[in-house]
C-alpha positions in Angstrom: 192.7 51.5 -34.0 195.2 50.8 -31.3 194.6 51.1 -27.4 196.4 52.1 -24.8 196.1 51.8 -21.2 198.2 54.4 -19.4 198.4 54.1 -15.7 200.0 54.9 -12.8 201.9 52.1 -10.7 204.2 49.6 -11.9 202.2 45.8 -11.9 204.1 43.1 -9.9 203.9 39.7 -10.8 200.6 38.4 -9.7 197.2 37.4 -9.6 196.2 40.5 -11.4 199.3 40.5 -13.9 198.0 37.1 -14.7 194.9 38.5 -15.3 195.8 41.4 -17.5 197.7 39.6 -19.5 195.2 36.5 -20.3 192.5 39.5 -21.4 195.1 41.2 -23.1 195.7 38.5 -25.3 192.0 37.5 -26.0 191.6 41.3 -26.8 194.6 41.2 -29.5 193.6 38.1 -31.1 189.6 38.9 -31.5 190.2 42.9 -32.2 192.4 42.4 -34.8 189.6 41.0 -37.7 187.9 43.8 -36.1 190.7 46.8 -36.5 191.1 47.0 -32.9 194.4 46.5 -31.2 196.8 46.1 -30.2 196.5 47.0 -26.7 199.5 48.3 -25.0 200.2 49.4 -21.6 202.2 52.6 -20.6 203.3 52.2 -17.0 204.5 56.3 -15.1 205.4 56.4 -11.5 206.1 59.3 -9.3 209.5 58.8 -8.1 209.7 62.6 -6.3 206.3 61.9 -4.7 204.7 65.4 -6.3 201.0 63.6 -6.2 198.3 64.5 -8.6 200.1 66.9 -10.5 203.3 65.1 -11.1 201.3 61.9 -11.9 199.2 63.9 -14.9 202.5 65.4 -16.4 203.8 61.8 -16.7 200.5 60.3 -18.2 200.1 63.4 -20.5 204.5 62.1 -22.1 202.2 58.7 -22.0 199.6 59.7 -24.0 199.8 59.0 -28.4 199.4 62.6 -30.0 195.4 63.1 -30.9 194.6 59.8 -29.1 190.7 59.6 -28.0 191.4 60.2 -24.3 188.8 58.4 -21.9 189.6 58.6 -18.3 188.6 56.2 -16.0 187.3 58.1 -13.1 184.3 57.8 -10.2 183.0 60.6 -11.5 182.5 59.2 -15.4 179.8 57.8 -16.9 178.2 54.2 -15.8 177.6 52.3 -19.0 177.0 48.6 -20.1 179.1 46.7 -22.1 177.5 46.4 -25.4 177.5 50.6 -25.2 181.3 50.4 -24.2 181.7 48.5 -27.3 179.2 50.4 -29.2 181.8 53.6 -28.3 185.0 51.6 -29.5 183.1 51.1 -32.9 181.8 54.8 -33.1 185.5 55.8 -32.4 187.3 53.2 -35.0 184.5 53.5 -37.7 185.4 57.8 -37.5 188.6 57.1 -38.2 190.5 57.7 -34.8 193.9 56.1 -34.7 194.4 55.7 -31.2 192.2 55.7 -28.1 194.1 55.9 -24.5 192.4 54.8 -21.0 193.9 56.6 -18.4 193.8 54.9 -14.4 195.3 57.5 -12.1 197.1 56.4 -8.9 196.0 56.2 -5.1 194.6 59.9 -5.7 192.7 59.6 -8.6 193.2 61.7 -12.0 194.6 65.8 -11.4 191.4 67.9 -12.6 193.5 69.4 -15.1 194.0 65.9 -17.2 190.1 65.3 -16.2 189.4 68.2 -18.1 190.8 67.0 -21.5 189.4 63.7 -21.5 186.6 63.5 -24.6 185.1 60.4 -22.2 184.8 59.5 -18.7 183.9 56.1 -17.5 183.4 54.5 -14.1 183.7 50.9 -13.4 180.4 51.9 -10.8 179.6 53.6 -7.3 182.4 51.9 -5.3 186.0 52.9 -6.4 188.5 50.1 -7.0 192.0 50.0 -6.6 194.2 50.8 -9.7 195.5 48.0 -10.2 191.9 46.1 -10.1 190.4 48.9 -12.2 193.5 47.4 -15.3 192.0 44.0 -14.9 188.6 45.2 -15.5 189.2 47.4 -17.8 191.1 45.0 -19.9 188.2 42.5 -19.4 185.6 44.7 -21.0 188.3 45.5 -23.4 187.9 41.8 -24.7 184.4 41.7 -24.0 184.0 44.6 -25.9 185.3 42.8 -28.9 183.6 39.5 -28.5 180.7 42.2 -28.4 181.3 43.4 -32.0 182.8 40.4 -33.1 179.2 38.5 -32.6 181.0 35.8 -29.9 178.8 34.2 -27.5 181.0 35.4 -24.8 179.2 38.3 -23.5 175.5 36.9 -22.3 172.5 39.2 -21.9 
């Protein structure tokens, strides 16, 4: 089952492009025995500045046809990590083919690509900034995998 993380904002070099790409890698290498992965990134940005809106009709192009779509939104659900991974599983063992996280921009996600979303997860109470919310998400990516790959990486 492949991943995709469709955002909005272009990643600079960085601390946090460092970041993504370390768990990014650990994800690839540990899903694949596991038929997850890979896990790309689709990067849209709003050249004309039409906010919400504009930023949901480019992550909607970004999205893989009948892809599991989880958004990644204040409003979602707050789960642990072994249920996040429990949810990858459930999604790869019924046979979906792709499964894309969407990270809206400064604004959030438009209501209208909320509204399709079979899954909405938050990161918790406090709302992070975009481009912190990749880096975690990428994180319990990988965790998720050492998860269901039996690694002692995640410790309860």
């Amino acid at each position: 089952m492949k991943l995709h993380i469709c955002a909005v904002g272009r990643l600079r070099k960085g601390p946090e492009a460092a970041l993504i790409d370390d768990y990014t890698t650990r994800f690839d290498r540990t899903g694949r025995a596991l038929g997850l992965g890979p896990l790309t990134i689709a990067e849209v940005e709003d050249k004309k500045g039409g906010g919400m809106v504009a930023e949901a009709a480019l992550l909607e192009r970004a999205l893989p046809k009948g892809s599991v779509i989880v958004t990644m939104d204040e409003r979602g659900q707050v789960i642990t990590s072994p249920e996040f991974a429990e949810k990858l599983a459930g999604w790869r063992d019924a046979g979906r083919s792709d499964v894309a996280f969407v990270i809206g921009g400064a604004d959030g996600i438009d209501p209208s690509l909320r509204a399709q979303a079979d899954f909405s997860i938050s990161l918790g109470k406090m709302v992070w900034p975009h481009m912190l919310a990749r880096a975690m998400l990428t994180e319990q990516l990988y965790r998720a995998a050492s998860i269901l790959a039996g690694s002692p990486y995640h410790r309860v």
